[in-house]
Backbone as JSON Lines, residues from 0, in Angstrom:
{"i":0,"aa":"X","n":[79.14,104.98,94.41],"ca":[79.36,105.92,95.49],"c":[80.15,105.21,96.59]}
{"i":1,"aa":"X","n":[81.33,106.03,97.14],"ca":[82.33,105.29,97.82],"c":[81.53,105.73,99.57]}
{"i":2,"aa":"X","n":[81.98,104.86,100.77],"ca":[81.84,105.48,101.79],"c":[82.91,106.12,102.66]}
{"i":3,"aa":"X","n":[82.75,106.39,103.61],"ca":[84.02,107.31,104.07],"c":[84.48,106.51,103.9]}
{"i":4,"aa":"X","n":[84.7,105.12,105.0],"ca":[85.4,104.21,105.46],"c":[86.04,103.89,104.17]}
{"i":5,"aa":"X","n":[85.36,103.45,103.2],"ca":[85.85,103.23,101.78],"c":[86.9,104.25,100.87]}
{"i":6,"aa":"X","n":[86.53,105.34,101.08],"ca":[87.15,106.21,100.75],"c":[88.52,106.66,101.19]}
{"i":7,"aa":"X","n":[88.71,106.19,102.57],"ca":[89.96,106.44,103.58],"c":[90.97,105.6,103.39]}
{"i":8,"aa":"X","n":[90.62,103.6,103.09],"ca":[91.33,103.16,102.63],"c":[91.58,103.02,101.2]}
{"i":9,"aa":"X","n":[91.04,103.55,100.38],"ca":[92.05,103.97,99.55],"c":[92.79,105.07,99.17]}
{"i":10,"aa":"X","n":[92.27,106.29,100.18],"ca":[93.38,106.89,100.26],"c":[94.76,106.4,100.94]}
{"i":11,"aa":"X","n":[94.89,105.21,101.76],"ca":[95.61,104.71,102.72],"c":[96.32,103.6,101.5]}
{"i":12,"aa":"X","n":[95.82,103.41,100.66],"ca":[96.5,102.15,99.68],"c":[97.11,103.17,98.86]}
{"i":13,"aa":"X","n":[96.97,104.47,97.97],"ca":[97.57,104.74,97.52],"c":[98.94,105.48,98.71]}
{"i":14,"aa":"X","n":[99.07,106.38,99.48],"ca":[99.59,106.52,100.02],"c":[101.1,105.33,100.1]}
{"i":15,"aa":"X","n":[100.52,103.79,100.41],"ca":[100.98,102.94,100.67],"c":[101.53,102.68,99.08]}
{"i":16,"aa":"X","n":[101.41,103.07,98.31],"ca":[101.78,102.35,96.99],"c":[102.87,103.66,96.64]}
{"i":17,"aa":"X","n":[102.7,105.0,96.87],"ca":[103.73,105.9,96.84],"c":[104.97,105.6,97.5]}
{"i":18,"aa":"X","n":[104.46,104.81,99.06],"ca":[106.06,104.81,99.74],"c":[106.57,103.72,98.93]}
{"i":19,"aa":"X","n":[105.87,102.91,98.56],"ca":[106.66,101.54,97.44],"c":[107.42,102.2,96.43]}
{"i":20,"aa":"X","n":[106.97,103.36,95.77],"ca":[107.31,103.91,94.47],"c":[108.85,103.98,94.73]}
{"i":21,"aa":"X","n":[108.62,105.18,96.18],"ca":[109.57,105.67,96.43],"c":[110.27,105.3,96.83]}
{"i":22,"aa":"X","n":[110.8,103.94,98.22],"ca":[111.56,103.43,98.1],"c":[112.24,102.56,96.45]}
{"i":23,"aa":"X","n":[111.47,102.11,95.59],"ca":[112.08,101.5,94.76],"c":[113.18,102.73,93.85]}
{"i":24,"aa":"X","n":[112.64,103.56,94.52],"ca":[113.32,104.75,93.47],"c":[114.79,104.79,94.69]}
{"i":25,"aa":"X","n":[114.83,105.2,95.58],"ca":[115.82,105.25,96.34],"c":[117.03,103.79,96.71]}
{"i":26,"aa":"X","n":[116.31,103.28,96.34],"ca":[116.84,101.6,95.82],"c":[117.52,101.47,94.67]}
{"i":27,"aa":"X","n":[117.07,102.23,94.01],"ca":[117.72,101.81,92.63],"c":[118.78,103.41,92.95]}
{"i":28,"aa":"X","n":[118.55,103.72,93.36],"ca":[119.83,104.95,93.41],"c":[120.82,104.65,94.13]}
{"i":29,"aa":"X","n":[120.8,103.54,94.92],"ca":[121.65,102.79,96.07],"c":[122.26,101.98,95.09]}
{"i":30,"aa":"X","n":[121.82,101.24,94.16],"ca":[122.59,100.2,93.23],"c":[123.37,101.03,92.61]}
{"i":31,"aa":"X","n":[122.7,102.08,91.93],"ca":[123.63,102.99,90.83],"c":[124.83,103.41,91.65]}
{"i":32,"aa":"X","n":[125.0,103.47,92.79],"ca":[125.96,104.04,93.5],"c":[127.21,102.98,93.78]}
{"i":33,"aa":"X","n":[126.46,102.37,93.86],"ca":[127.19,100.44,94.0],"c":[127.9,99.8,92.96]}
{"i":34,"aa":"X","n":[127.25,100.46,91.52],"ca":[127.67,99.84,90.58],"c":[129.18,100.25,90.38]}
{"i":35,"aa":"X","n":[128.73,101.92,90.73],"ca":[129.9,102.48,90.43],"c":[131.46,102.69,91.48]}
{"i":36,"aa":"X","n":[131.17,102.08,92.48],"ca":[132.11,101.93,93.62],"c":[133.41,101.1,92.83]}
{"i":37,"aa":"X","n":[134.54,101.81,93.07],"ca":[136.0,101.26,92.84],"c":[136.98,101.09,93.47]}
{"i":38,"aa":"X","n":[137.94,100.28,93.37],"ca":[139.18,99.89,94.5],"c":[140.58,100.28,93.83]}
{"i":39,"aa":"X","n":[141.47,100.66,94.65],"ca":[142.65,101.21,94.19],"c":[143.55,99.68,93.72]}
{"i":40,"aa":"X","n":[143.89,99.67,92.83],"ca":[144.71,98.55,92.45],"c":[145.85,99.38,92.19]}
{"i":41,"aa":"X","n":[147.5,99.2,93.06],"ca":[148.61,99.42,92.49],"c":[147.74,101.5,92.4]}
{"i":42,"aa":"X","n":[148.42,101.93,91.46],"ca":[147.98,103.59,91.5],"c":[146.91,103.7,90.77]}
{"i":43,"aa":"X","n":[146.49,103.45,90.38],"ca":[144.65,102.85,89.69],"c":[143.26,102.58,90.27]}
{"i":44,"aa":"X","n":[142.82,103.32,90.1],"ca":[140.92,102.99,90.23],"c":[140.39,101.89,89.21]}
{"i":45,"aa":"X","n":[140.8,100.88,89.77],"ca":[139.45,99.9,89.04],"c":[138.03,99.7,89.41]}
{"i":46,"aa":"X","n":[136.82,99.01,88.67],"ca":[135.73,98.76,89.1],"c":[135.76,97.4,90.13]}
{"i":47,"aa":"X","n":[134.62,97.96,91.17],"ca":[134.75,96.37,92.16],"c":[134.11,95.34,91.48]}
{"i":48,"aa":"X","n":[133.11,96.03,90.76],"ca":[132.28,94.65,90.01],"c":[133.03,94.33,88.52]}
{"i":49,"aa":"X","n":[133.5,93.7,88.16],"ca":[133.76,93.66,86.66],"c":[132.62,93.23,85.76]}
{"i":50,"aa":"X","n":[132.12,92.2,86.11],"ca":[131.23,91.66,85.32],"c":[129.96,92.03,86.12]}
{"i":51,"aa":"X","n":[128.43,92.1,85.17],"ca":[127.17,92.44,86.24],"c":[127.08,90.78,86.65]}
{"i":52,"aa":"X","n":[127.34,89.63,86.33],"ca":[127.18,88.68,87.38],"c":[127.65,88.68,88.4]}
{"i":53,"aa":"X","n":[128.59,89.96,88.77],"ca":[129.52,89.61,89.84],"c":[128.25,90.64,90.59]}
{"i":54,"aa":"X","n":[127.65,91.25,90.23],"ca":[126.78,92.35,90.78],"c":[125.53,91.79,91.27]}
{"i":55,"aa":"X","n":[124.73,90.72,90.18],"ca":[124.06,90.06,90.35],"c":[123.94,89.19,89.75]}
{"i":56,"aa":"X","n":[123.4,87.49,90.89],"ca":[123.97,87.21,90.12],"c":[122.23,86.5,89.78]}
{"i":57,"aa":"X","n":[121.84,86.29,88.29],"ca":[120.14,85.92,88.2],"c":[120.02,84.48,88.29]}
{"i":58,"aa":"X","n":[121.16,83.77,87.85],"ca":[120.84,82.26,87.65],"c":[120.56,81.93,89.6]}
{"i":59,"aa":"X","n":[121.52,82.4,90.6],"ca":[121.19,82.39,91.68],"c":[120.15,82.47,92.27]}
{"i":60,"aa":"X","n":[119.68,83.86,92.14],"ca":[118.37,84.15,92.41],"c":[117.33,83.23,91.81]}
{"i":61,"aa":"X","n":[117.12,82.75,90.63],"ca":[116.34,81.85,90.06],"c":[116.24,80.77,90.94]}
{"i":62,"aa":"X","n":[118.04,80.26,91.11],"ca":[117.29,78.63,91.87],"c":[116.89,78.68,93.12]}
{"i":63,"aa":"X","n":[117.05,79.68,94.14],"ca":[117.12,80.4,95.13],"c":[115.12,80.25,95.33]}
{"i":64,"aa":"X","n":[114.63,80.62,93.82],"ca":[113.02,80.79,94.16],"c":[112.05,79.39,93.38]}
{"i":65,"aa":"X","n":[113.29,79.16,92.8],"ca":[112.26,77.7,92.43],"c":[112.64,76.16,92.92]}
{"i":66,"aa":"X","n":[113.72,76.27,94.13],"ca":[114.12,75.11,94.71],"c":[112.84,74.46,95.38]}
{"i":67,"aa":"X","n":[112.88,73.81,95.46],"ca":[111.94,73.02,96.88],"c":[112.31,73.51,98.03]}
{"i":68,"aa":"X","n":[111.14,74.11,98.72],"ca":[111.3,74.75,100.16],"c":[111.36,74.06,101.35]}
{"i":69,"aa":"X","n":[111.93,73.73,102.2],"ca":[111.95,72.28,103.3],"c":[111.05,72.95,104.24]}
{"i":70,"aa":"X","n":[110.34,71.84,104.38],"ca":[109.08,72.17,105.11],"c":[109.49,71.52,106.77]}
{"i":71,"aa":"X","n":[109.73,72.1,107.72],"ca":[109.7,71.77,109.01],"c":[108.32,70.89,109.52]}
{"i":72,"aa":"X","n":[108.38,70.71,110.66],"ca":[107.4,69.92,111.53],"c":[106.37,71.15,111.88]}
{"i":73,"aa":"X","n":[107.42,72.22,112.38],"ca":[106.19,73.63,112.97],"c":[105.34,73.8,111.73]}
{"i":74,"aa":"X","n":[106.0,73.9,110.31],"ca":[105.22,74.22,108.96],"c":[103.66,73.04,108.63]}
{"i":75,"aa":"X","n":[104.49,72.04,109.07],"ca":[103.22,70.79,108.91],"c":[102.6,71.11,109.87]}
{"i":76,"aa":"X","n":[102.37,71.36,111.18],"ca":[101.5,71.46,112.17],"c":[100.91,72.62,111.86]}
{"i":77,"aa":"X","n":[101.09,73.98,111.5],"ca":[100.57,74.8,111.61],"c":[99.14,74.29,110.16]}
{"i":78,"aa":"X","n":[100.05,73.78,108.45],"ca":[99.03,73.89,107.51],"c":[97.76,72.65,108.32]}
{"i":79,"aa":"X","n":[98.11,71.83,109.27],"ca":[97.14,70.93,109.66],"c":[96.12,71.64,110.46]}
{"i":80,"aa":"X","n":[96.61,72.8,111.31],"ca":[95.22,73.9,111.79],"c":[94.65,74.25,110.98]}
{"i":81,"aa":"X","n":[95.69,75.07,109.67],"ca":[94.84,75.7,109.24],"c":[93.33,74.73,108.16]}
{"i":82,"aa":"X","n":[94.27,73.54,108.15],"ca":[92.9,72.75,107.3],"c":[92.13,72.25,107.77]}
{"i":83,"aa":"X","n":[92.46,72.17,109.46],"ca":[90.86,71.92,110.27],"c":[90.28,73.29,110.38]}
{"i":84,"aa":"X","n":[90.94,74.13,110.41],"ca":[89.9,75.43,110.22],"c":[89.14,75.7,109.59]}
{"i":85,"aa":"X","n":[89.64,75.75,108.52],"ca":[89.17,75.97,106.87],"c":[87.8,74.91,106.71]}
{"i":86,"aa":"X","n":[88.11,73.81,107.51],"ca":[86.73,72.98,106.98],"c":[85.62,73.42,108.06]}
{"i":87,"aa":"X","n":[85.96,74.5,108.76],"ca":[85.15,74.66,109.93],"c":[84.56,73.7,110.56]}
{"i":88,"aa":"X","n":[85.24,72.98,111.07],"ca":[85.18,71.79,112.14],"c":[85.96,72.7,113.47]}
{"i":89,"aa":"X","n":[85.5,72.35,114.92],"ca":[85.95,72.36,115.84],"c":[87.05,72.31,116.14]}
{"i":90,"aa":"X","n":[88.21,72.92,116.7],"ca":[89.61,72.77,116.85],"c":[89.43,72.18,118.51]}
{"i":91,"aa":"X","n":[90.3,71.27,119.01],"ca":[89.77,70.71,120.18],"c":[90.86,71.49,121.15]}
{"i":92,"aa":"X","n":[90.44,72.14,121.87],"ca":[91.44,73.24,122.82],"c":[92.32,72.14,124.05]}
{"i":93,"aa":"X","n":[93.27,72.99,123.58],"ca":[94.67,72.59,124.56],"c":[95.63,71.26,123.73]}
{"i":94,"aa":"X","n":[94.94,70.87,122.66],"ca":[95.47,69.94,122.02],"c":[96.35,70.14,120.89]}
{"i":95,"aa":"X","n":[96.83,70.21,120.16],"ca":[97.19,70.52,118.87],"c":[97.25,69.12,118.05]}
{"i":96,"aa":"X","n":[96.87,69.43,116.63],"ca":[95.91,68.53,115.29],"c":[97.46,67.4,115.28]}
{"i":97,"aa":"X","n":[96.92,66.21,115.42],"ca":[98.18,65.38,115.11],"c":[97.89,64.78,113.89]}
């Protein structure tokens, strides 16, 4: 047995999972439109993309998500709160974790 409260957010997650649907649907109708976009060459309609690497390109995207991410100083300071947090130890105010 669900309670309201329970009941509301998941009406609120599906809701939320429709606008996902739907943008992906209106997304992909934006590409299809893209794909098909052409440029006048001389008295001729050619395609802008010739090849789909020129469209997308995957080997990019790949190294793009499996490079090593450079981690700043703000990035190290912040995971050092969060692992004095996490051990629930005292954070000492006005200081920040060196």
């Amino acid at each position: 047995m669900l309670t309201i409260r329970e009941y509301a957010l998941r009406i609120r997650a599906f809701q939320l999972q429709q606008v996902d649907k739907e943008y992906r649907m209106y997304k992909q109708a934006w590409i299809n439109h893209q794909v098909t976009l052409t440029k006048e060459q001389g008295k001729k309609q050619v395609p802008i993309y010739k090849r789909f690497k020129d469209f997308f390109d995957y080997e990019k995207q790949l190294k793009d998500v499996t490079k090593p991410k450079m981690i700043n100083n703000r990035m190290k300071r912040l995971a050092k709160i969060a692992k004095h947090v996490n051990s629930e130890k005292e954070v000492p105010y006005g200081g920040w974790i060196e």
